[in-house]
C-alpha positions in Angstrom: 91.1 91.0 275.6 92.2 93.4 272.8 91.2 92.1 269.2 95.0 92.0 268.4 95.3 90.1 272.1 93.1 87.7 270.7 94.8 87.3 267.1 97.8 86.6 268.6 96.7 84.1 271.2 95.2 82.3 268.4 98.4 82.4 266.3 100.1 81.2 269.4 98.6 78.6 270.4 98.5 77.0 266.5 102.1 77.1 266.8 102.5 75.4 270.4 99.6 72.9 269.7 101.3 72.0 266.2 105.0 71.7 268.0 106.3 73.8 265.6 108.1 75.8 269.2 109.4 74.2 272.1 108.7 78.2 273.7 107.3 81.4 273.1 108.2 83.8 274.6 106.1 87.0 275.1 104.2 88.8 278.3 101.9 88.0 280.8 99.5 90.1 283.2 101.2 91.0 286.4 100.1 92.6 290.0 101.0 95.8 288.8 99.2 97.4 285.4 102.4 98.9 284.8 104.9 96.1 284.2 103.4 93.0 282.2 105.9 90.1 282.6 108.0 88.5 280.1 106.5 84.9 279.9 107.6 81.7 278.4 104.6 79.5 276.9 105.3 75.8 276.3 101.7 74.6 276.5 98.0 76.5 274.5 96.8 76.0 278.0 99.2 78.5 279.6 97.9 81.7 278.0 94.8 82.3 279.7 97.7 84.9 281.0 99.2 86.5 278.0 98.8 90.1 277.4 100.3 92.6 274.6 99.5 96.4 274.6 102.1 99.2 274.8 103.0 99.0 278.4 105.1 95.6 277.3 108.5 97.4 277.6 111.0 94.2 277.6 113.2 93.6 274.5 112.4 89.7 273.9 115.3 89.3 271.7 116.8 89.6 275.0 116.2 85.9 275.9 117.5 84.4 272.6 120.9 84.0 273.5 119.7 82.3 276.7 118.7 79.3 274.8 120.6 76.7 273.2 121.2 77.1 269.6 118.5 74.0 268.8 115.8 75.2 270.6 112.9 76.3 268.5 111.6 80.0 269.5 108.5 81.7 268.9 108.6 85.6 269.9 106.7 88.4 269.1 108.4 91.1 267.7 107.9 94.8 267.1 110.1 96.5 264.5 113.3 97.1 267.1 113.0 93.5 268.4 112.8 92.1 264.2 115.9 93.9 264.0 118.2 92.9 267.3 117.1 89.1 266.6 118.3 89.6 262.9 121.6 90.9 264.6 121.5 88.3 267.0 121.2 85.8 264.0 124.2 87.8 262.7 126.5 87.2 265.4 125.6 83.8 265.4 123.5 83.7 268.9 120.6 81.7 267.1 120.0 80.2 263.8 117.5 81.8 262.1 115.6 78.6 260.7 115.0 78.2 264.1 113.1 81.1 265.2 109.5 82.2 264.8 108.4 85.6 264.5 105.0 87.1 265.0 105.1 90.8 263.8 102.9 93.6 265.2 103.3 96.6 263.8 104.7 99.1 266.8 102.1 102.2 268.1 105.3 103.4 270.2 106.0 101.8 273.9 104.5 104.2 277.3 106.8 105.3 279.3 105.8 103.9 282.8 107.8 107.2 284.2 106.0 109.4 282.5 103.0 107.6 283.7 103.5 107.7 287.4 105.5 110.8 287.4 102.0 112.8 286.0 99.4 110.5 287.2 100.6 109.0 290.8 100.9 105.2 291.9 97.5 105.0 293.1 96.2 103.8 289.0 94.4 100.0 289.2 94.1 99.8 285.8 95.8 101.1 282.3 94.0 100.7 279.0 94.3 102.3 275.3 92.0 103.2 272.5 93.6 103.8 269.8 95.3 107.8 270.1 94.3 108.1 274.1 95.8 106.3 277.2 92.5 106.3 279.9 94.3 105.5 283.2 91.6 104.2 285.9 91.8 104.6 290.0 89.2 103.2 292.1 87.1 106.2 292.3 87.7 108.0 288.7 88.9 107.2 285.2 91.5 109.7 283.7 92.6 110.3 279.7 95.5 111.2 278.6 96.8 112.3 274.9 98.8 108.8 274.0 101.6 110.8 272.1 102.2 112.7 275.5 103.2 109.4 277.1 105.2 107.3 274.5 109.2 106.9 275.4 111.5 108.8 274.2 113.4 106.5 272.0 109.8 105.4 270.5 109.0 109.4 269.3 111.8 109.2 267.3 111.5 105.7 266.0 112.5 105.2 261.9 111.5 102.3 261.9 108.2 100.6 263.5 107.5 97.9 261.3 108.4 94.4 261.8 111.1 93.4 258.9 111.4 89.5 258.6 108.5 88.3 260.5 107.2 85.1 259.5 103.6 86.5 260.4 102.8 90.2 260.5 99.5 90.7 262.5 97.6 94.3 262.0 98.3 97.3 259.2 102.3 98.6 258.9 102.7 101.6 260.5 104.7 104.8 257.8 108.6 105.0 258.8 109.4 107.6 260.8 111.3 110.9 260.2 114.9 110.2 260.5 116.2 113.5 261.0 114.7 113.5 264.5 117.2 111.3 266.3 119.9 113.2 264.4 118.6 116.6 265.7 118.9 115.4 269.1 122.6 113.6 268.3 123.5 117.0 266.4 122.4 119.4 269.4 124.6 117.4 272.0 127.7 117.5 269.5 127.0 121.4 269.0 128.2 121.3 273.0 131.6 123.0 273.9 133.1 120.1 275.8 132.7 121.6 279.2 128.7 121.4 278.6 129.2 117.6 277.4 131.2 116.5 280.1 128.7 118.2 282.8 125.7 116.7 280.9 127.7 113.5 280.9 128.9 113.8 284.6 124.9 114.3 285.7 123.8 111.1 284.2 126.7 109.0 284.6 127.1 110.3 288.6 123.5 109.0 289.4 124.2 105.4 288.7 124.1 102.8 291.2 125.7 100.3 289.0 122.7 97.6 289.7 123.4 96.7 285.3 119.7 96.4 284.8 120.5 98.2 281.5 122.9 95.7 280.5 120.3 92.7 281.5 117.4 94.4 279.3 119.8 94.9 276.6 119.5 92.2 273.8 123.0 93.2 272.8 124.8 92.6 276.4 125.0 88.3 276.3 128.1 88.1 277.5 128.9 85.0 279.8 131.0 87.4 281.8 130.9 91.5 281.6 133.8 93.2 281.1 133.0 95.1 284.6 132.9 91.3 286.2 136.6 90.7 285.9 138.7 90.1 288.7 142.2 89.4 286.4 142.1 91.6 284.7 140.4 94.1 286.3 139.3 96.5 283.3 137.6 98.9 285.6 136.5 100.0 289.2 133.8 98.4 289.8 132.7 100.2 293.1 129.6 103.1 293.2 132.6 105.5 292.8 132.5 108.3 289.8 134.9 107.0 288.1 133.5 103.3 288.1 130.2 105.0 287.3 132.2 106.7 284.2 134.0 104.3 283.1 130.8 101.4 282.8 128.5 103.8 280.7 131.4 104.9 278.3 132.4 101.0 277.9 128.9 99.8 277.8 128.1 102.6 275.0 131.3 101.8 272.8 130.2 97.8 272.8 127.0 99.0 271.6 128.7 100.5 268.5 127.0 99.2 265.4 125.0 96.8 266.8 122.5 98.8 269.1 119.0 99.4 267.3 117.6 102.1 269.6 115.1 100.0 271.1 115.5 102.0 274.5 115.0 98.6 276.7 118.6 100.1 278.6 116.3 103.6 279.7 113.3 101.8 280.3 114.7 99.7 282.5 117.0 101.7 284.6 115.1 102.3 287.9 117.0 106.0 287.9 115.7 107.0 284.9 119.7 107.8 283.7 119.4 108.8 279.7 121.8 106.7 278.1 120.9 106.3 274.4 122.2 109.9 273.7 125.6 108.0 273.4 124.1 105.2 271.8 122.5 107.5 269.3 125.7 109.0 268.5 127.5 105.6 267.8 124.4 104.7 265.3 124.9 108.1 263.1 128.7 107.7 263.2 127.7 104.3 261.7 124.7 105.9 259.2 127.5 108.6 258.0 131.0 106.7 258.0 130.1 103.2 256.9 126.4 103.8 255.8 125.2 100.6 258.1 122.4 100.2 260.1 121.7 97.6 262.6 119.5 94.9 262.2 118.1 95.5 258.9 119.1 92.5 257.4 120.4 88.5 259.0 123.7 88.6 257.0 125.2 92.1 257.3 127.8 92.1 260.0 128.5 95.4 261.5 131.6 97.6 260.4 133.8 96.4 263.8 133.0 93.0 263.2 133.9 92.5 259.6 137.0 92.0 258.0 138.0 91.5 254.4 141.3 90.3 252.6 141.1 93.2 250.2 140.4 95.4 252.7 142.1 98.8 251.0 143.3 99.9 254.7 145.4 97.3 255.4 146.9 97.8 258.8 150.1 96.6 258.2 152.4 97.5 260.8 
């Protein structure tokens, strides 16, 4: 156990032993080093189990909406959960009185696909010391430059710092450079609209519309998706291209001002589809037009949500 493993257990179990949570909810080991579980700790005695290191690629805020608005929830956050379950408080999916937060400062997430797709499936054992990523097989021990492995969404993170924890556990990480997400948002605008539609068509086309991006996505808590309808039916909802279309173009546009680039959607999607390059584009629309970001506060409500009587755009008809 990791010396932050064993802060946080500590922390914890104070909280579970003292009743201040009915549940925490953070990870536990699994079968495969790859993939630690999301867990749900009612009891001190249940963490003999609990891990945390950067191969934890669930968004916990995820689960918030999933309890009823009384429960009391502990969670620990990095700084993209701090900010969907200040969102979350926002659209009034929890109250905030009622929810625990154990910051950790964020190193940046691994990317499991980068992960097998260099090293293989045969790996019994991942570990990390501090800037290297030393992946074990029965036989041998291989490192690997950590930087080389983080997620995408995690390179060009602005923000990695928990922002309204009740407990922040380890040293704050500097904000990151936040022309880098721009850049990428900027080169795929600078696209005729031939190249975009291609580069849409190639990830969109290679969905198999299983929605594990919409159930890692804190942001997707609807009781029923707009692709579930029967009456009315709002869009194919067959492995056809233009079902595929239509659900990543929908999905992106619900994500507008209220997505804060956590990538759970791309880590989650077992074909590897890049989606946030839409996401990413909503998010600077909202930087530039309305100067909002998501999540940065419990009590801003995003640009499509709010409406004021003195509104100077009226919309009269």
């Amino acid at each position: 156990m990791t010396d932050l493993e064993s802060k946080l257990t500590a922390e914890i179990a104070n909280l579970l032993d003292d009743k201040k949570v009915d549940v925490f909810i953070a990870f536990k080991k699994a079968e495969s080093p790859l993939h630690p579980q999301p867990a749900f700790f009612t009891e001190s005695n249940q963490l003999g189990d609990f891990v945390y290191n950067s191969l934890c690629q669930n968004n916990l805020a995820a689960f918030i909406p999933r309890y009823p608005l009384s429960a009391r929830i502990g969670m620990v956050v990095r700084g993209c959960e701090n900010r969907a379950v200040n969102h979350l408080v926002v659209e009034k999916q929890h109250a905030r009185e009622n929810i625990f937060m154990i910051g950790v400062p964020c190193e940046g997430l691994v990317d499991w696909h980068k992960l097998v797709n260099r090293f293989g499936e045969e790996m019994i054992a991942v570990d990390e010391a501090k800037d290297e990523i030393m992946i074990s097989y029965r036989d041998r021990q291989i490192r690997a430059p950590r930087q080389e492995l983080l997620h995408d969404s995690c390179l060009r993170c602005v923000h990695p710092n928990p922002l309204s924890a009740d407990v922040t556990i380890g040293e704050l990480k500097p904000e990151g450079d936040p022309t880098l997400a721009r850049t990428e948002v900027a080169a795929f605008s600078a696209l005729d609209n031939a190249a975009r539609h291609a580069w849409f068509r190639k990830e969109a086309e290679r969905c198999i519309r299983c929605y594990a991006c919409r159930e890692a996505c804190p942001m997707c808590y609807c009781t029923e998706c707009f692709v579930d309808h029967g009456v009315p039916r709002w869009t194919e909802s067959t492995v056809s291209p233009a079902g595929m279309r239509a659900w990543h173009i929908v999905r992106a546009f619900h994500q507008a001002g209220r997505c804060v680039s956590c990538g759970a959607c791309e880590r989650a999607c077992p074909m590897d589809i890049k989606m946030t390059y839409l996401t990413e584009k909503l998010n600077e629309d909202m930087r530039t037009k309305y100067q909002f970001e998501c999540g940065m506060d419990d009590k801003t409500q995003p640009p499509f949500a709010a409406f004021n009587l003195d509104d100077k755009n009226r919309f009269e008809l």
